[in-house]
Biotite code that builds the C-alpha atoms (Angstrom):
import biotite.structure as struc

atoms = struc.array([
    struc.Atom([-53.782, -50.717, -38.798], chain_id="A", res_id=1, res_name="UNK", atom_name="CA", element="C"),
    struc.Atom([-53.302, -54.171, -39.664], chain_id="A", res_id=2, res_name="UNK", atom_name="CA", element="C"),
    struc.Atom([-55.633, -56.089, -42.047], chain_id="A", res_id=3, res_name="UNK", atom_name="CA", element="C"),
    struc.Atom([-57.866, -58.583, -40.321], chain_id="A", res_id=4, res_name="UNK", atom_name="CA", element="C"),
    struc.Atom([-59.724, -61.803, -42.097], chain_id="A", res_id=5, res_name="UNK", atom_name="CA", element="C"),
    struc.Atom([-63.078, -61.168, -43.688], chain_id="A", res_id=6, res_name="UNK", atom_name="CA", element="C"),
    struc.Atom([-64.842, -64.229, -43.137], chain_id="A", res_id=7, res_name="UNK", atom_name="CA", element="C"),
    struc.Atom([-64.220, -67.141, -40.288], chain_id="A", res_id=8, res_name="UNK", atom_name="CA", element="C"),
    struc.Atom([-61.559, -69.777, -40.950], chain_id="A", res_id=9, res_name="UNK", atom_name="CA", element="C"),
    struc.Atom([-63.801, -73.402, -40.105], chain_id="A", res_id=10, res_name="UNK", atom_name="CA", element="C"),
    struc.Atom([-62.596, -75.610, -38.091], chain_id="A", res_id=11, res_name="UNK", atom_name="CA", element="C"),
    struc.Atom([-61.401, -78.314, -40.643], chain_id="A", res_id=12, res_name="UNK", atom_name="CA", element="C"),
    struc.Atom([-60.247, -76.089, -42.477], chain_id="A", res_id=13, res_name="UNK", atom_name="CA", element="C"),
    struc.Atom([-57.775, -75.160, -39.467], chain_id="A", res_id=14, res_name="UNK", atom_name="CA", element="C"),
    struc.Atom([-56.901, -78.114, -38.453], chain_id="A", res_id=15, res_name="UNK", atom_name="CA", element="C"),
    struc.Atom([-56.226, -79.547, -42.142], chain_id="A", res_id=16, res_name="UNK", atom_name="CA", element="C"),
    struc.Atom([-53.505, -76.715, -41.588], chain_id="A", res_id=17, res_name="UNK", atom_name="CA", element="C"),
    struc.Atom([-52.395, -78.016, -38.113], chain_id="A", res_id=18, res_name="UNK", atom_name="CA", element="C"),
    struc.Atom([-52.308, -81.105, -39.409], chain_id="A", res_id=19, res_name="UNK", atom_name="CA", element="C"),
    struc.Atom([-48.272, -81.563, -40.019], chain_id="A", res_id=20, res_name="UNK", atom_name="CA", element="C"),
    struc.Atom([-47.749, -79.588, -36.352], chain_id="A", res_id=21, res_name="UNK", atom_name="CA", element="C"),
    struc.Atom([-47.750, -82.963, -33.780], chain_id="A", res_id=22, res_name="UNK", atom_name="CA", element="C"),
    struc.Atom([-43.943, -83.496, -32.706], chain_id="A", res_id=23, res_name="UNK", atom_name="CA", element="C"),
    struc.Atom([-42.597, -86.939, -34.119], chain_id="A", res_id=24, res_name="UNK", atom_name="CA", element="C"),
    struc.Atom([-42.436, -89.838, -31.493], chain_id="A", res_id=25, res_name="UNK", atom_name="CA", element="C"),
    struc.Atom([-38.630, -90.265, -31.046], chain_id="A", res_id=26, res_name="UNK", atom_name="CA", element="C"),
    struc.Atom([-36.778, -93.004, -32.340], chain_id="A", res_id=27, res_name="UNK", atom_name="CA", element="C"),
    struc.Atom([-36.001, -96.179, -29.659], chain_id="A", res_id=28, res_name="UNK", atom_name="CA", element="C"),
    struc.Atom([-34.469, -99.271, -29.933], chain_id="A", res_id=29, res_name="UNK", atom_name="CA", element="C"),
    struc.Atom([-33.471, -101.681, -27.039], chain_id="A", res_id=30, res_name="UNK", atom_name="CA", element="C"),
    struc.Atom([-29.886, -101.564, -25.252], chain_id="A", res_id=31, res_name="UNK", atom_name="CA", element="C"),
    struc.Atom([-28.419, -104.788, -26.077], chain_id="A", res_id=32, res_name="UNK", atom_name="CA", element="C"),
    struc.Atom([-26.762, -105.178, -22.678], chain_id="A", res_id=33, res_name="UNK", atom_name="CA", element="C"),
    struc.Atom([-29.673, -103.765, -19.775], chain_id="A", res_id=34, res_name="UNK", atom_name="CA", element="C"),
    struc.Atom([-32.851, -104.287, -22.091], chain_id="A", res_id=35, res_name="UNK", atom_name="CA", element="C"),
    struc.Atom([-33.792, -100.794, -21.951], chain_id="A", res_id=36, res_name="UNK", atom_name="CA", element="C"),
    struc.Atom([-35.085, -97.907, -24.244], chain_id="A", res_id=37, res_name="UNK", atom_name="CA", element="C"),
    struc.Atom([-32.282, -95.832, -25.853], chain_id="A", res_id=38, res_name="UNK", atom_name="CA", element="C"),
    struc.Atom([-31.741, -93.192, -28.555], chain_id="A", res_id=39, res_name="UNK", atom_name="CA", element="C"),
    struc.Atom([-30.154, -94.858, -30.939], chain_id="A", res_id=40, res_name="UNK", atom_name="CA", element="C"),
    struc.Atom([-25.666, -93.807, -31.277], chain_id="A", res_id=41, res_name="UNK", atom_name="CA", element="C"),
    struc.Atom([-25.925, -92.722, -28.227], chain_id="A", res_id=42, res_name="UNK", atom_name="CA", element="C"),
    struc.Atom([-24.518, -94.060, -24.555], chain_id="A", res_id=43, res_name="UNK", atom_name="CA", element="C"),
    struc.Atom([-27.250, -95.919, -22.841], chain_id="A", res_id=44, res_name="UNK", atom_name="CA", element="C"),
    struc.Atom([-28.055, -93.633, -19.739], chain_id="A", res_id=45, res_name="UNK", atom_name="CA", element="C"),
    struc.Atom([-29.556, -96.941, -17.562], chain_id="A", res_id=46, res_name="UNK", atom_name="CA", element="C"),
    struc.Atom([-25.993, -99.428, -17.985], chain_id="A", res_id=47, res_name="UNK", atom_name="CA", element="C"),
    struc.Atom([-23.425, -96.268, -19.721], chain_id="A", res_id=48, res_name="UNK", atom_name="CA", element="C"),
    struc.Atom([-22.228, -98.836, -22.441], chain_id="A", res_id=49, res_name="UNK", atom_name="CA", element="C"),
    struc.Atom([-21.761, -97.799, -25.965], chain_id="A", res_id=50, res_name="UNK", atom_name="CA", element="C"),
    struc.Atom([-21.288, -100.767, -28.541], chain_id="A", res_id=51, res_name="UNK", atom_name="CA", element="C"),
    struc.Atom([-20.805, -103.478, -26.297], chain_id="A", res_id=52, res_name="UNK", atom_name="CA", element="C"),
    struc.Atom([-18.271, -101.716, -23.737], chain_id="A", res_id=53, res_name="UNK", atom_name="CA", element="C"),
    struc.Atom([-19.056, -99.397, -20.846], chain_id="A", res_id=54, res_name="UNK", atom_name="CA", element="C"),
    struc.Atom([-17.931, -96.051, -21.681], chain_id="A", res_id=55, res_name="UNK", atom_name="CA", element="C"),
    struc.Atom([-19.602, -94.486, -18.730], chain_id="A", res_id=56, res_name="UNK", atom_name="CA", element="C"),
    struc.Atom([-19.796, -95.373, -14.723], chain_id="A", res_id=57, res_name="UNK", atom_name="CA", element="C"),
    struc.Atom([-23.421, -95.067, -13.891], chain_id="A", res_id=58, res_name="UNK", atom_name="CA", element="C"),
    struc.Atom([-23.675, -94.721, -10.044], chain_id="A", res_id=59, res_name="UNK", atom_name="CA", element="C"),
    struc.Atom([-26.354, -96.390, -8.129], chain_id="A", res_id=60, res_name="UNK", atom_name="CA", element="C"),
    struc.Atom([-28.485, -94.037, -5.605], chain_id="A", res_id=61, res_name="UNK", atom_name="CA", element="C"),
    struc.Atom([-30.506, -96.015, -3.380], chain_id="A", res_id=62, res_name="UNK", atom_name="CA", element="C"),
    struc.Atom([-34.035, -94.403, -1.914], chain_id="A", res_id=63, res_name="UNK", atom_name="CA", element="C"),
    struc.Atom([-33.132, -93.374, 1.663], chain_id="A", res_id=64, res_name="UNK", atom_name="CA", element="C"),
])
């Protein structure tokens, strides 16, 4: 059998332990070339440049 608590854990008490458990907004800057979002050292998926050259063809799919 496996021991079990002897008294009720509060609420603050709880969440003072949850606390550190939210996920970290990630880390964006602006693609020099299309304006948008990106991860930073990364290609930009929206244009496919990486530092000032395109490294990768982005095809455009129009809405049928």
């Amino acid at each position: 059998m496996t021991p079990h608590p002897k008294r009720k854990l509060s609420k603050g008490r709880r969440d003072r332990r949850r606390a550190h458990d939210a996920l970290p907004k990630p880390h964006l800057i602006t693609c020099p070339q299309c304006k948008q979002l990106r991860p930073p050292h990364t290609v930009c998926p929206h244009c496919g440049t990486y530092r000032g050259r395109e490294v990768v063809e982005i095809e455009e799919t129009g809405k049928s």
